[in-house]
C-alpha positions as CSV (number, residue, x, y, z in Angstrom):
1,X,150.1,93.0,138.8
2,X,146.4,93.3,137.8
3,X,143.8,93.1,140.6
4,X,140.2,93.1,139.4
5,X,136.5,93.2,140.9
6,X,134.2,91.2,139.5
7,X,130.9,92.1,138.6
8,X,130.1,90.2,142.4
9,X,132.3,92.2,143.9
10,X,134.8,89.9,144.5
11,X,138.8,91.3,144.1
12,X,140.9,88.5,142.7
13,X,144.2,89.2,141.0
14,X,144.2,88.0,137.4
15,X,147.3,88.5,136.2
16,X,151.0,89.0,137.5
17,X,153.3,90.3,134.9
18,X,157.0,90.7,134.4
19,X,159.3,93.3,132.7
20,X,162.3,95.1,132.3
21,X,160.8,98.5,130.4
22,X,157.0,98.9,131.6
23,X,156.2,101.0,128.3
24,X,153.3,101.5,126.4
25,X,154.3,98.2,124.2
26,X,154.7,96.3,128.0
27,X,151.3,97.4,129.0
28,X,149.7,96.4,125.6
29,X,151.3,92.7,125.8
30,X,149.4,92.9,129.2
31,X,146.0,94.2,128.5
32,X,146.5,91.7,125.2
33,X,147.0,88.8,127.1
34,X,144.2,89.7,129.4
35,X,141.8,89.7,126.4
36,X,143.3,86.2,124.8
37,X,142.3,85.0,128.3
38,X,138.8,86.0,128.2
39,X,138.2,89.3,129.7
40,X,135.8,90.9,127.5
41,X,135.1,94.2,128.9
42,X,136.6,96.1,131.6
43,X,134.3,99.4,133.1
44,X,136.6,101.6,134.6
45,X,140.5,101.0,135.3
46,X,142.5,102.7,138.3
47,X,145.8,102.8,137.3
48,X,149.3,105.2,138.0
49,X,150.1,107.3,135.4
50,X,152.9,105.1,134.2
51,X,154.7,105.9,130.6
52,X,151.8,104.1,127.8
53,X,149.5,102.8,130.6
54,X,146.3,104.5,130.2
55,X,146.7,105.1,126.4
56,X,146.9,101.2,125.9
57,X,143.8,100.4,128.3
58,X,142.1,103.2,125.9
59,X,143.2,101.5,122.7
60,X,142.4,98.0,123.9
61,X,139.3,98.6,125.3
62,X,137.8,101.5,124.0
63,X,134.4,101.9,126.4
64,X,136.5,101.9,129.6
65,X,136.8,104.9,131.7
66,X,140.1,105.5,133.2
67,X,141.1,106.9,136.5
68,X,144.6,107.8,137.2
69,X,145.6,107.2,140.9
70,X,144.9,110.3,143.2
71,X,147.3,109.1,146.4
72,X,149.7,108.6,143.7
73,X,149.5,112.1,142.1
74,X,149.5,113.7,145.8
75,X,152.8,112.1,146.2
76,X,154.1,112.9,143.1
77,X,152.7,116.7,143.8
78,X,154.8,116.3,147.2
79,X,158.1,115.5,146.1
80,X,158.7,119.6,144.4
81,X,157.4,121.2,147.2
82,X,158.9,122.9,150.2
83,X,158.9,121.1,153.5
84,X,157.6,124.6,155.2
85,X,154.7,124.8,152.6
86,X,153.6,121.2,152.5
87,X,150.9,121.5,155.1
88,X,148.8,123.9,153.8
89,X,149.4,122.8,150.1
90,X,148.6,119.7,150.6
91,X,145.2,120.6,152.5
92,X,144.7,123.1,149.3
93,X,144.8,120.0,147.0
94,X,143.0,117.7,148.8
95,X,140.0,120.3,148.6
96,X,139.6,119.2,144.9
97,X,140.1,115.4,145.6
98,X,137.4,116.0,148.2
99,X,134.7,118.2,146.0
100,X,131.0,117.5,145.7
101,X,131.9,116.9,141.8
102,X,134.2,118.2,139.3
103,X,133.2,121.6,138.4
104,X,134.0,122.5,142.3
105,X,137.1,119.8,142.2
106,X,138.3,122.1,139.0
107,X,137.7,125.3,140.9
108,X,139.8,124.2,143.8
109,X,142.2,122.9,141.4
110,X,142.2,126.9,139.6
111,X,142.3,128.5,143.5
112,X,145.0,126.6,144.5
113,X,147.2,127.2,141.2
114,X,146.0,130.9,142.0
115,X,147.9,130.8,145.8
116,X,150.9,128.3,144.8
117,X,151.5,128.3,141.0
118,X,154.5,130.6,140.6
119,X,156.0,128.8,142.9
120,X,155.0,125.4,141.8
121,X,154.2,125.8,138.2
122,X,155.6,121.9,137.6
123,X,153.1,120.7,139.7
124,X,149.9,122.5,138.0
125,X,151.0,121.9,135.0
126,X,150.9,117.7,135.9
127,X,147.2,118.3,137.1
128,X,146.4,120.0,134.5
129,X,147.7,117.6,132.0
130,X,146.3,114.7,133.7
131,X,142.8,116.1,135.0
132,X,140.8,114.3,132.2
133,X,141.5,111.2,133.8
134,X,142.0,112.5,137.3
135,X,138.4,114.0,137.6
136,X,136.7,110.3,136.1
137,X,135.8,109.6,139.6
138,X,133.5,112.2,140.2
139,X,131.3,110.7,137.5
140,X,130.0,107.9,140.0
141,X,128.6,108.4,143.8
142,X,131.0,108.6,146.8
143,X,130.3,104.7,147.0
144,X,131.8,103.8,143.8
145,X,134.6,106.8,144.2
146,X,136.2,105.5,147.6
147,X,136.8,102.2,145.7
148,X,138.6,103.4,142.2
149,X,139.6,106.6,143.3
150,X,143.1,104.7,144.7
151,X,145.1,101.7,143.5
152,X,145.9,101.1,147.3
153,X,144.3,97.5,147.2
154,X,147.0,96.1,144.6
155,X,149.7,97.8,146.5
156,X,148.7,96.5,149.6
157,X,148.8,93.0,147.7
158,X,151.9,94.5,146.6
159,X,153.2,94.8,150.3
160,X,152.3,91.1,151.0
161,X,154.4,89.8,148.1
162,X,157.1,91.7,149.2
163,X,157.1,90.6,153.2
164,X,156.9,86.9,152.0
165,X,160.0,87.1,149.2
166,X,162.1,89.3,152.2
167,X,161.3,87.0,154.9
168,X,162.6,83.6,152.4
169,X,166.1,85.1,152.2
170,X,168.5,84.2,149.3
171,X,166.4,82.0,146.1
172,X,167.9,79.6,144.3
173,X,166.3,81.0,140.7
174,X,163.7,83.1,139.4
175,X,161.7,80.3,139.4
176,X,161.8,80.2,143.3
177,X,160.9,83.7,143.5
178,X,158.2,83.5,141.0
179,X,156.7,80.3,143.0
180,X,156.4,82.3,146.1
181,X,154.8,85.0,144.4
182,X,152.2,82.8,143.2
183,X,151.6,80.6,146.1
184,X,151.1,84.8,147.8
185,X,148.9,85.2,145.2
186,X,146.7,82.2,145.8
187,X,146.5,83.0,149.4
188,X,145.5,86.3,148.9
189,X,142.8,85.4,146.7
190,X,141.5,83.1,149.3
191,X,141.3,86.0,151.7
192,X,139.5,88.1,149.1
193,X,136.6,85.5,148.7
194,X,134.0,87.2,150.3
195,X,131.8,90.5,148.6
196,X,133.0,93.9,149.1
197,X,131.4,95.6,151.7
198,X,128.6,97.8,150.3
199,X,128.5,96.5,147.1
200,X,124.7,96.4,146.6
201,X,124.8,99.6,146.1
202,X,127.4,99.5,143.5
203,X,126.3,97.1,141.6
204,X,122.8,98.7,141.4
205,X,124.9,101.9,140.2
206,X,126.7,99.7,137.6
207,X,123.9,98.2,136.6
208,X,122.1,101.4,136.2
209,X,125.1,103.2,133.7
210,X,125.8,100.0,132.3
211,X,122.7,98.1,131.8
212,X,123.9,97.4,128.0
213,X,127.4,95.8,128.8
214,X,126.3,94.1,131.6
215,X,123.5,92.6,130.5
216,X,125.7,91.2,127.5
């Protein structure tokens, strides 16, 4: 599923899309499909770190910045580590998450591979792999960075979908299923109508970086 924000600051999901093998040729059929429907520009994409993802966003649309999903790389971080150390690591890494910007996020990132990496060298070695698009939120202000810093708002959507299809029991087809999933859709789109809270100040921030594209 694609949830965006407009330039308004209204979320809407625009696009809900099926597959067997989400690959880099799935995602480019999606972000394809988005552009034969209009969308022209897209500033900065939140997305997980799935197989193809962010290299077809980069490919389609050039000028966008791309943010991989920090909740979803804590988690991912979580899963190797040792229920006795998971505490304290976990505070260690949320220190770069939570830096001022991402020289300080990178020297948390470098303490913390200091104190846990022979232990854990998988784990580094994903962060540092992935810490060009990791640290993209710390080019905007803590106002911006609360909203892209997560894709928690499509997985919420996510969690809707998934409480109506349960609660409908047994469908008669795929098309049943994919009904319900639209008619969710729909009604969580009406729900969404209003502005984001705070988004004066982010559109004056947009605005600001990307007076060109905007403007267009």
């Amino acid at each position: 599923s694609i949830l965006a924000v407009s330039t308004e600051g209204q979320k809407e999901v625009i696009g809900i899309y099926f597959g067997e093998n989400e690959g880099a040729a799935f995602w480019r059929s999606v972000l394809a499909d988005l552009r034969h429907r209009g969308v022209q520009d897209i500033l900065i994409a939140c997305i997980d770190n799935l197989k193809g993802f962010a290299e077809a966003v980069e490919d389609l649309f050039p000028q966008t910045e791309v943010q991989l999903c920090l909740v979803h790389q804590m988690r991912n971080s979580m899963k190797y580590m040792n229920w006795k150390d998971l505490k304290p690591f976990v505070r260690d890494l949320k220190q770069i998450y939570k830096a001022v910007n991402a020289a300080m996020g990178l020297h948390y990132l470098e303490e913390a591979e200091k104190k846990w990496g022979s232990k854990y060298s998988v784990i580094f070695k994903s962060w540092r792999t992935n810490w060009e698009r990791l640290r993209t939120f710390f080019n905007y202000s803590p106002a911006i960075r609360k909203i892209i810093y997560t894709t928690n708002p499509i997985e919420s959507y996510h969690r809707m979908v998934r409480k109506v299809t349960k609660t409908k029991g047994a469908f008669s087809s795929e098309d049943a299923i994919v009904k319900q999933i639209y008619l969710a859709t729909i009604n969580a789109n009406t729900r969404w109508q209003g502005t984001m809270f705070g988004w004066t100040t982010v559109r004056t921030e947009l605005t600001l970086k990307y007076a060109d594209r905007l403007n267009k």
